[in-house]
N, C-alpha and C positions, 0 to 999 in steps of 0.2 A: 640846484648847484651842489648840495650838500650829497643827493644820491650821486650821482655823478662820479665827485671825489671819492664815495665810499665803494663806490663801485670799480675806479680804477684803481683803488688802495687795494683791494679784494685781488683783483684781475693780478697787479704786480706780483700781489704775494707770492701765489703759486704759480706766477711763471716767469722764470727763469730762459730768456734766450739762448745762453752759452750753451746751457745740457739739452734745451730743446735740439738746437742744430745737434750739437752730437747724437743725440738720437735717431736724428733725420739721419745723419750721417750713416751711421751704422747700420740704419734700414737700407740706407740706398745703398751700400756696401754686399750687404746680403743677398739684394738685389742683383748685382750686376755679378758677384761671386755664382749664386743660383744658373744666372745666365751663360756663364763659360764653362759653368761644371761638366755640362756633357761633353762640350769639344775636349774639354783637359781629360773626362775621363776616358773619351774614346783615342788620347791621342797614348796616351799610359796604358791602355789594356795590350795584353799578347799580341803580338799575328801569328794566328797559330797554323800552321802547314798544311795542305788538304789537296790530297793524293786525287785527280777525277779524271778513271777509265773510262774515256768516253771520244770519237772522233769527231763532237761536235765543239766550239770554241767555249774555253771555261769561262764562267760568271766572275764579276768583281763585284766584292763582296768587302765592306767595309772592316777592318778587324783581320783578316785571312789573307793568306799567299795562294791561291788556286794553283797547281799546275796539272796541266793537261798530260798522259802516259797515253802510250798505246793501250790495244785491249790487250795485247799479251805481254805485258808488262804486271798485269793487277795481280799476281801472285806474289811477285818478287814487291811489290807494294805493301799487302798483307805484312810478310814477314821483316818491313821494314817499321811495322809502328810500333809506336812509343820511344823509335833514337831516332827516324828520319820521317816520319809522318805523326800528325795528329789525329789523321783521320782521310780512310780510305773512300773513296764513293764510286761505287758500280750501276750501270742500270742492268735490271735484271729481267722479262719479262716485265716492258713499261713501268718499270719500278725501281726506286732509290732504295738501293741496297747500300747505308753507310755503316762500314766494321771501326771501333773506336776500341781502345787497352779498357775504358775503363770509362763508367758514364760522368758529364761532367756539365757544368749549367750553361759553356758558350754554345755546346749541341746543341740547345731549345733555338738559339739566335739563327744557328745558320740552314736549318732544318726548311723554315717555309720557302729560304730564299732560292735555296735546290729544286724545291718543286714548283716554287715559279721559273725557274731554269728551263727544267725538264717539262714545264708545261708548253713555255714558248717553241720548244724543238718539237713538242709534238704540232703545233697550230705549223707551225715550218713546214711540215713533210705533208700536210693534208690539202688539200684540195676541198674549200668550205663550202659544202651541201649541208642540207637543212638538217641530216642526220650527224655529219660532222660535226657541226657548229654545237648540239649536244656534246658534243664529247670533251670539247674543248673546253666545257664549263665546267667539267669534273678534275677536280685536281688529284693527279697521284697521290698514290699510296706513296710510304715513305716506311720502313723497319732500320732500326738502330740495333745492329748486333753486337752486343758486349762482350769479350774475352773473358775478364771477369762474372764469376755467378753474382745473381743477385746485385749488381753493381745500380742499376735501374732503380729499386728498393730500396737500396742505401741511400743512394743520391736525393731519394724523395724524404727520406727518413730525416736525413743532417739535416735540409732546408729547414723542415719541421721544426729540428731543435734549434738551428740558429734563428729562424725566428721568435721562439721563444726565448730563449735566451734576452735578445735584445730589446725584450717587452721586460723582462725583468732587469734590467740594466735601469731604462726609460723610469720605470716605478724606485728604483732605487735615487739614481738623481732626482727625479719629483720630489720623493721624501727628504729626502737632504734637504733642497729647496725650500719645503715650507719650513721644517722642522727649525732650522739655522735662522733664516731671514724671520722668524714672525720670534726666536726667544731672544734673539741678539738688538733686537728692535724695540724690542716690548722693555726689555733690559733698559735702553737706555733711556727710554721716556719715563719709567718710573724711576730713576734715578739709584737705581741698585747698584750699579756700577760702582757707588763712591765706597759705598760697604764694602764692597768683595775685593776690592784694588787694595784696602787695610788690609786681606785675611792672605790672600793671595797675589802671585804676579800674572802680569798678563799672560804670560807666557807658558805657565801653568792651566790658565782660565780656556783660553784658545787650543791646547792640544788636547786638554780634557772635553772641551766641546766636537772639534772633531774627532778624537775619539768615539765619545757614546754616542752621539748622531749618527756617525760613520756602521757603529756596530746595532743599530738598531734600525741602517736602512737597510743593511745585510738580514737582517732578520725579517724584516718584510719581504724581502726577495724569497727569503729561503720557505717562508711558509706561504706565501706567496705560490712558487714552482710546484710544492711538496701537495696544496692545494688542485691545482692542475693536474700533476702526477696521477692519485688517486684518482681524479676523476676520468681518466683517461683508462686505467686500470680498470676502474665500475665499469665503463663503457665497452671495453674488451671482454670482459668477464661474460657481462649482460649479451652479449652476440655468440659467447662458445666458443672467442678464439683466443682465451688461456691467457697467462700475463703478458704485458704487452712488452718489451726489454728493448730500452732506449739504444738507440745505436751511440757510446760515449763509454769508453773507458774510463778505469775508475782516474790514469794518471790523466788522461784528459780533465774529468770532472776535479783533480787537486787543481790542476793547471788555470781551471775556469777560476776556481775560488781563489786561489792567491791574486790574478791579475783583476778581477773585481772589487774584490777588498783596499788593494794599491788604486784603484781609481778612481775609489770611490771615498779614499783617504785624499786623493788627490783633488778630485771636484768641492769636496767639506772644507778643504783649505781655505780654494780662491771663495769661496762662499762667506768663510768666515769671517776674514778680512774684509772683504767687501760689504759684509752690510753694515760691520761698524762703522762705513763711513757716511751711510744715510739716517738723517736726522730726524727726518718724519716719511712715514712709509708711506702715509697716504697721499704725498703730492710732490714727491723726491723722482724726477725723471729719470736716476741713478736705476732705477728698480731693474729693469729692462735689462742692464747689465746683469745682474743673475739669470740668465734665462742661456748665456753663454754657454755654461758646461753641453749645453744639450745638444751643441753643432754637431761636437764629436760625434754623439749617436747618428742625426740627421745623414751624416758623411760614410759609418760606415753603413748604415741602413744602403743608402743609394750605391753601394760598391761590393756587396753581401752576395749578386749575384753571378758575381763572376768573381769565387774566391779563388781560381787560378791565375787571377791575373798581376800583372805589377802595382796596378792600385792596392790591391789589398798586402802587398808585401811592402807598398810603401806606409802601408795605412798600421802593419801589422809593431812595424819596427819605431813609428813617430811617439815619442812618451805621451804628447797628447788625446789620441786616439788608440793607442794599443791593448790600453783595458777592455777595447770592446772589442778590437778587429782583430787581434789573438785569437782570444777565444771563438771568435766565428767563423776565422779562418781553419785552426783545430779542427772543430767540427766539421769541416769540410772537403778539406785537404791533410799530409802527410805535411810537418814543418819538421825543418832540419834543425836537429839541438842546438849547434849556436847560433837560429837564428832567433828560439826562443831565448836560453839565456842574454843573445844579445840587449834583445828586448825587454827582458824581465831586470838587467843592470840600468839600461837608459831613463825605463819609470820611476825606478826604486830613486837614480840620482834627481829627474826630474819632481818626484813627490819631495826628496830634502829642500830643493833648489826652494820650491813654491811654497812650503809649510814657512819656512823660513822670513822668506817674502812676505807671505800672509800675516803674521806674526807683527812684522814690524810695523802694515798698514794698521791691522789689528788696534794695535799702541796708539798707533796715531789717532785714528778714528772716535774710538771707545771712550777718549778724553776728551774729544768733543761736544760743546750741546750748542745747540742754539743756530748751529751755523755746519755744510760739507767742508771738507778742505778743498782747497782747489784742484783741477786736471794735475797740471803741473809739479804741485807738491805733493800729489799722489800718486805719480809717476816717479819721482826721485826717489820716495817713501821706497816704491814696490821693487823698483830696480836696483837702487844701490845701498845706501844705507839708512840707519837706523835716525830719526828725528828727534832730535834732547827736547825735555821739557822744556 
């Protein structure tokens, strides 16, 4: 009897129903967000226009406007892209000949679905013998003619850097992550708190924390990349092909670093605030919520590859997201000045709005032991105003 009770005095301790289900909750939210992402992101990207000289019936192609032109019409087509086509397509000599301004990532999408096109029109016109049926298993060639030099090159180049890029974003919030949640925890199990609330206020305590965390997850990124860099340099070196010179201007690379810094002020906020409000790290189901900051990246990783599209201009402009989808989009694409500044005043107000916020749960949190506050008091806390002792 006696193990029994100690065992469901054990069992109660650490758990907690209410944040259980909120966790359920959140997972299964994740869940079913995951699951419409594709429909929402394919219903947000371009439809981009695609000019095809050809007298057989144009393909539908999810994303694209195909229209069908005469064959003597592809001239005056040519001289129409980049203001009324996105992209021309010719058959040439059994062959997809598509002319584009400039190479760009939805090319790779529509590329195979042409040459299953132009496969089916050829299995159409044959007459299947044993030697036919060979041929019909071979799929066209396909050449993408660029206007621009070098455009091919570049486009492989940027992917390069936005990926890395976003791998140093990723190690940036991690760092935040442990950095905040294991001294803001530690802090208040050893009871330091009562000390440092005499010398200091919280408000003090908390921008000084996101500060130095903020500029020391920057510094793991920077030598981090700087890490990379050189060895990619050895690498070039060691083969004979000379330094290797990043495709990113220097106002690009300012650009990178200001909206990083702002993001990364801005993820240290909700961080810091939030783990004042869990009392013991090792069985507080609250944890999970720090793991938040990290959608943003998740969202724009999966929107990275079509940085022409309106996903990424929605992504680029949302204060929550635009520390990463900025800069990835930069690297990618030509951005119109005020659609940076717009977005560089939306973070800047967005990072006051939440420091602020943070600050107040902060207060709240930091004075507690023994016990979280509740959803609800934690939600008035973060949203409107400030809690009296």
């Amino acid at each position: 009897m006696n193990l029994w009770t100690i065992a469901v005095f054990e069992f109660q301790r650490y758990f907690k129903w209410k944040q259980e289900l909120i966790s359920a909750g959140i997972l299964v939210t994740f869940l079913v967000l995951s699951a419409i992402w594709p429909v929402l992101e394919a219903w947000l990207d371009n439809d981009y226009k695609v000019a095809l000289v050809s007298s057989a019936a144009a393909p539908k192609i999810s994303g694209f406007t195909i229209s069908q032109i005469p064959d003597n019409s592809a001239e005056t087509a040519l001289s129409g892209l980049g203001d009324v086509w996105d992209l021309v397509v010719q058959v040439k000599d059994d062959k997809l000949v598509m002319t584009a301004e400039s190479s760009a990532s939805w090319q790779d999408k529509i590329t195979p679905e042409l040459q299953n096109w132009l496969q089916k029109q050829r299995i159409n016109q044959l007459p299947l013998s044993a030697e036919q049926k060979a041929i019909v298993n071979i799929q066209p060639d396909a050449e993408l003619v660029f206007l621009k030099k070098d455009s091919a090159k570049q486009n492989k180049e940027q992917k390069i850097v936005s990926g890395g890029l976003l791998l140093l974003m990723a190690i940036g919030v991690f760092s935040g992550f442990g950095f905040m949640f294991t001294a803001i925890t530690t802090e208040k199990q050893q009871r330091v708190t009562e000390q440092l609330l005499t010398l200091i206020s919280t408000k003090e305590w908390i921008d000084g924390k996101i500060l130095g965390i903020s500029l020391f997850c920057l510094k793991s990124m920077i030598t981090t990349g700087l890490f990379f860099y050189i060895m990619i340099q050895a690498i070039a070196l060691a083969k004979g092909n000379g330094l290797y010179v990043l495709p990113i201007t220097v106002l690009e690379l300012a650009s990178t670093l200001i909206f990083v810094s702002l993001g990364l002020l801005l993820i240290n906020s909700f961080m810091a605030g939030f783990a004042a409000t869990i009392d013991d790290p090792n069985h507080s189901s609250r944890s999970i919520m720090m793991f938040l900051p990290t959608v943003p990246l998740g969202v724009v990783f999966s929107a990275m590859d079509n940085a022409e599209g309106t996903l990424m201009h929605v992504l680029s402009l949302f204060p929550l997201t635009s520390f990463a989808a900025m800069p990835m989009r930069m690297a990618s694409v030509s951005v119109p000045w005020w659609e940076w500044i717009l977005s560089l005043i939306l973070l800047i107000a967005c990072l006051f709005w939440l420091k602020n916020a943070a600050s107040r749960v902060f207060e709240l949190g930091i004075r507690m032991y023994g016990k979280e506050p509740e959803w609800s008091l934690l939600m008035k806390t973060f949203l409107f105003a400030r809690v009296k002792d």
